[in-house]
N, C-alpha and C positions, 0 to 999 in steps of 0.2 A: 595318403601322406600329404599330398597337395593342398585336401580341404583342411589337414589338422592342422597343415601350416596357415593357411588364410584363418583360420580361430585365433591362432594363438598370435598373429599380424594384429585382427581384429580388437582383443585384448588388448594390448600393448597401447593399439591407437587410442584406446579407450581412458587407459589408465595413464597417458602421457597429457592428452587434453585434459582432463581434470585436473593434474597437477598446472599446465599453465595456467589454465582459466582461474584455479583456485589460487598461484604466484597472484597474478594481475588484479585478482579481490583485494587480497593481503597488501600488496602493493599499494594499491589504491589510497586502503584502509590507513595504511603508515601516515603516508603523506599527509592526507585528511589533518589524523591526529596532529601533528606536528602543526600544520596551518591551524586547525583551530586552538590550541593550547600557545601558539606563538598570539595570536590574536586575543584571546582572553586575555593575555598578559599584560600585552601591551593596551588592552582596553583598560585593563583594573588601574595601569601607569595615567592612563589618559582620563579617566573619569575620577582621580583623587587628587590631581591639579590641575584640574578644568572646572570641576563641580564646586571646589574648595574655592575658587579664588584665590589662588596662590601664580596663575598664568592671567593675562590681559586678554582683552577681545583679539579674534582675530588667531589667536594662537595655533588653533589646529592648521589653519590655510598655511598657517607662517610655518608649520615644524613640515607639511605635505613638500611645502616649496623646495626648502632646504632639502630633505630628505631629495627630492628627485634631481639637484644638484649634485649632492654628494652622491649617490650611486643611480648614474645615466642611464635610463629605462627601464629603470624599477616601477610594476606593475602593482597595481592592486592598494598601495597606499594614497592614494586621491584624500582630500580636506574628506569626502560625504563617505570613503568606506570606512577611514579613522573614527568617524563619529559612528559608524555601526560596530565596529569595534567595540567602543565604550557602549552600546548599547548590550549587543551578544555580551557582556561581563556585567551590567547592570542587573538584566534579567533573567541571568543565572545564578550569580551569587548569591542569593538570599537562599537558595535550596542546594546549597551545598555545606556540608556540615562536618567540621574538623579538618577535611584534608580538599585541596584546593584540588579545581579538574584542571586547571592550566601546570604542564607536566612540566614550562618553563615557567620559571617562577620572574616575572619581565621585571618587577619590582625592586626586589633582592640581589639582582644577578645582574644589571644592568650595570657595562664597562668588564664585567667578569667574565673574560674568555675561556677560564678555566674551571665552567662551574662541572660536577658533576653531571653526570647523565642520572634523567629518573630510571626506577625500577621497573622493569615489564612485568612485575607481580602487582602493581597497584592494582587496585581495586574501587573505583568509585562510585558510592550513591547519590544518588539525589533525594535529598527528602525536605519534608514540606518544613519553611520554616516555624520553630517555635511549637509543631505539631508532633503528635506520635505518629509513626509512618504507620498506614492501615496497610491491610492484608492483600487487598486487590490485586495484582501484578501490575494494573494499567499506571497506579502512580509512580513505580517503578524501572526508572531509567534501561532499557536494553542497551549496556557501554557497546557490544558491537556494532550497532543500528546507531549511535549516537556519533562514531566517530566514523560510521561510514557513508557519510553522506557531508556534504561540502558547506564551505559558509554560507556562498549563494542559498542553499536550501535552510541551513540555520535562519538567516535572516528574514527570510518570506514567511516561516513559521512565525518566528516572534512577532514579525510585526501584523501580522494577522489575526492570531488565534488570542483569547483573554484566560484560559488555565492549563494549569500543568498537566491537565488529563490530553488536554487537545495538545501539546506541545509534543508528548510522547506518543499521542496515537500516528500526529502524519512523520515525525521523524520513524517511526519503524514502517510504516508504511514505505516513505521514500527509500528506505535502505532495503527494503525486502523485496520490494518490486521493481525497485533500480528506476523511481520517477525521476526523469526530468525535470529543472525549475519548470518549464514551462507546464509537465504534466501536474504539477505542484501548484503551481499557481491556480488554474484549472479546478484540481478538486478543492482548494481551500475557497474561490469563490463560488463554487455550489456547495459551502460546506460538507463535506462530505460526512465529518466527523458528527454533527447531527442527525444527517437522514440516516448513515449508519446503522442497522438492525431497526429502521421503522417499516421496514416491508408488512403488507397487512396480511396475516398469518394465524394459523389456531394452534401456535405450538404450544402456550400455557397450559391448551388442555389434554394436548395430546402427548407431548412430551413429560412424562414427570421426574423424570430425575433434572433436577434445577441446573447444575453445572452444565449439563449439555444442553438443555433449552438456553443458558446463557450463550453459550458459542453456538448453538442454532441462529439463534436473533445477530449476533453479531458477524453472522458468516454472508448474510444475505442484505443486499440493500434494496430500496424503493424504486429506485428506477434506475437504468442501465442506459451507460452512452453510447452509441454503436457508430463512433464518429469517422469508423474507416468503412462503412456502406454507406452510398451510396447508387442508388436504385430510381430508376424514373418506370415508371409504368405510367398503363393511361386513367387508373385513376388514384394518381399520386401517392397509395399505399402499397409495396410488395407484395404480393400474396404468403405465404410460411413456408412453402419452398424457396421460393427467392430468397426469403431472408435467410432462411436453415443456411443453403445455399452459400451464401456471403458468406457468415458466420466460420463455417468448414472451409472455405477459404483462407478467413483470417483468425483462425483457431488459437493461436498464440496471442494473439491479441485479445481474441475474446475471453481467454482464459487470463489476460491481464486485469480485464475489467470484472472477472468475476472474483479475485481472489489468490490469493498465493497457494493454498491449500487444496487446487481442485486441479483432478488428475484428468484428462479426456477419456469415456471408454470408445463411444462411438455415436456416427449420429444414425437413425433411421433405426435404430437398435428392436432386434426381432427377437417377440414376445411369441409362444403357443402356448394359448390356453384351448385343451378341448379342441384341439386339429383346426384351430384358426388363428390365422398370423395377427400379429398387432406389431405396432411400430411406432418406438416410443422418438419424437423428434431431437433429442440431444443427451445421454445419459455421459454421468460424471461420476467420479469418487472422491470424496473429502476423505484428508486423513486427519484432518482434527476432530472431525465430527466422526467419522469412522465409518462413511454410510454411504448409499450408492446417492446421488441425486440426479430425479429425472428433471428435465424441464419440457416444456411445451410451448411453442411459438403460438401468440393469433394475431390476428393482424385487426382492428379494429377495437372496438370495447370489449370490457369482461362482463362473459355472459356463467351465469349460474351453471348451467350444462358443462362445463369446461372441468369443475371440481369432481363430479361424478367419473368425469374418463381419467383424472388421474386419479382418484382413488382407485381405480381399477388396473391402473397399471404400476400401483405403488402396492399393491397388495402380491399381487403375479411378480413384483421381483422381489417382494420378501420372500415368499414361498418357494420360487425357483432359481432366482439367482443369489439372492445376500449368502454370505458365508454366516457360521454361526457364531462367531466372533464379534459379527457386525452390528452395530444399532439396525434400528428399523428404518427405511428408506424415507429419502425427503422429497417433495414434488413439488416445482416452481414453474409456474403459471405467467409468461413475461407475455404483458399484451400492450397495445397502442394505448388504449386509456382503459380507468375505471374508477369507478364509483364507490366510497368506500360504504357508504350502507349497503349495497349491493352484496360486495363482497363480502363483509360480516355477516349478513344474514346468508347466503351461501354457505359460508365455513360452520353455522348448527348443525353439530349429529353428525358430522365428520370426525372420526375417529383416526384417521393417518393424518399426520403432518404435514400442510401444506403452506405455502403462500404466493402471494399476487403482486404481480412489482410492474413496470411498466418500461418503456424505452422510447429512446430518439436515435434520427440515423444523421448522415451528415446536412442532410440537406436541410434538416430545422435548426441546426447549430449557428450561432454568428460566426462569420468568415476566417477570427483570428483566434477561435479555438476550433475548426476543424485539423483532421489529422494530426491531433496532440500527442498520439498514443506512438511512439517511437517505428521505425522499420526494424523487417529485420535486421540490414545491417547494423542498424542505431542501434540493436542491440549489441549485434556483436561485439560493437565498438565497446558499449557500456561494459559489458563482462572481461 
């Protein structure tokens, strides 16, 4: 009776945190909206009599002043956020089409305290002006990703990234991984959105169903930041247990920098082929991809011999471990450096899926992007 009662405690606790955790998203998510549909508004107000010449120089400092007059210690309206205002409405508006994403309409409604409330059944796209919207999903606004991430992150987008493809890759990123500006800021100046899916890999020839080599290449990047290890040895490199080591450590985090989509199984993970152990240094599950993926720690250059051992233990966990559901296993090779003819000519006459990417720990990082990648608390906080 006692343990049935601790299950059904168990449960309860279960199904109670998800409800707050998911209130607190939702929550979040409101607010968001309303700040930025209150700001679109009042940008679209501010950039058709400021652009127009129909206001004098000076005008936004003078409306900042006044406003922090009339209501004493109103944040967030400064002269240079008002002008990002009009900016976040400049460079959205041209891809929005028939129905406005500002759910206040600041224009129309301005002095009107009794404007209706919008409808929570809207619906809005984004699509490219003057074009036909193509097929891709990537050109395609995710509104829950869009209203759940804050101005701060709107604006670092804009003014960074030059297309609509990068505008909606890092806002779903930031909303799906819960980046920080700072961690935002971060991957937009190592473009991230570039090196994305350039890991050097033979999936063209080993993959042939095309939609999943798309999301194969897109699931894996070129090189991994590992900016919460930190490791001194005596000759400046960790050897692949110390690193494994860290990693398993900071598991969550490493599973930050890998991806939304990847489930931890275990590390050290134990293979018998033929009454002898192997042991694969980090195994995962993607569920977009649907597939186990092994990786392998080295700690120096990529040497040709490294492909052979994981073809061997990508083979041994189709055979014995994949479910029959499953694609075929993918093997990722993370090493200190490498040589991309090297690596090409290695991946001939491989037959499983692989690729080669590379990494940094904190100690090669400049000072004011180490430890970007949030604590746990910082998460908790975030959720």
């Amino acid at each position: 009776m006692k343990e049935q009662n601790s299950n059904n405690y168990t449960q309860a606790i279960l199904q109670i945190k998800t409800a707050i955790l998911r209130s607190r998203y939702l929550a979040a998510r409101v607010v968001n909206r309303e700040q930025l549909s209150l700001y679109y508004g009042i940008g679209k107000y501010i950039s058709e009599n400021s652009r127009n010449g129909f206001w004098g120089t000076s005008a936004i400092e003078t409306i900042s002043e006044r406003l922090q007059q009339e209501l004493p210690g109103l944040r967030g309206f400064s002269a240079a956020n008002i002008k990002r205002m009009r900016t976040f409405f400049e460079q959205w508006c041209e891809y929005i089409e028939n129905l406005t994403l500002s759910t206040y309409n600041f224009a129309t409604n301005i002095g009107n305290e009794n404007r209706p409330m919008p409808s929570d059944e809207i619906q809005t796209n984004i699509l490219m002006a003057n074009r036909p919207m193509p097929s891709d999903d990537l050109y395609r606004i995710d509104l829950h990703s869009f209203w759940a991430i804050g101005f701060s992150h709107h604006y670092e987008i804009l003014l960074k990234t030059n297309t609509l493809e990068e505008r909606l890759f890092y806002i779903e990123r930031s909303a799906t991984e819960f980046w920080s500006v700072e961690k935002l800021k971060y991957n937009l100046k190592n473009d991230l959105y570039t090196r994305q899916g350039k890991i050097l890999n033979n999936f063209q020839t080993t993959i042939s169903d095309k939609d999943l080599q798309r999301k194969a290449l897109l699931a894996f990047k070129d090189e991994y930041l590992f900016d919460y290890i930190n490791i001194e040895s005596s000759d400046d490199e960790p050897d692949e247990r110390m690193l494994e080591s860290s990693i398993v450590a900071n598991i969550q985090k490493f599973i930050m920098s890998l991806g939304k989509d990847f489930s931890f199984i275990g590390n050290q993970y134990r293979l018998i082929v033929e009454e002898q152990e192997y042991f694969i240094d980090l195994l995962f599950f993607n569920r977009r991809l649907q597939c186990l993926v092994a990786i392998e720690l080295k700690r120096g250059d990529f040497k040709p011999e490294y492909l052979g051992k994981m073809n061997f233990y990508l083979s041994a966990l189709d055979d014995f471990v994949r479910l029959p559901h499953e694609n075929r296993s993918i093997g990722i090779i993370i090493c200190k450096t490498q040589k991309q003819n090297i690596v090409e000519y290695a991946f001939r006459d491989f037959t499983k899926p692989m690729g080669v990417a590379t990494y940094k720990t904190a100690s090669e990082l400049p000072e004011e992007y180490k430890n970007i990648l949030p604590s746990i608390e910082q998460l908790k906080q975030l959720l």
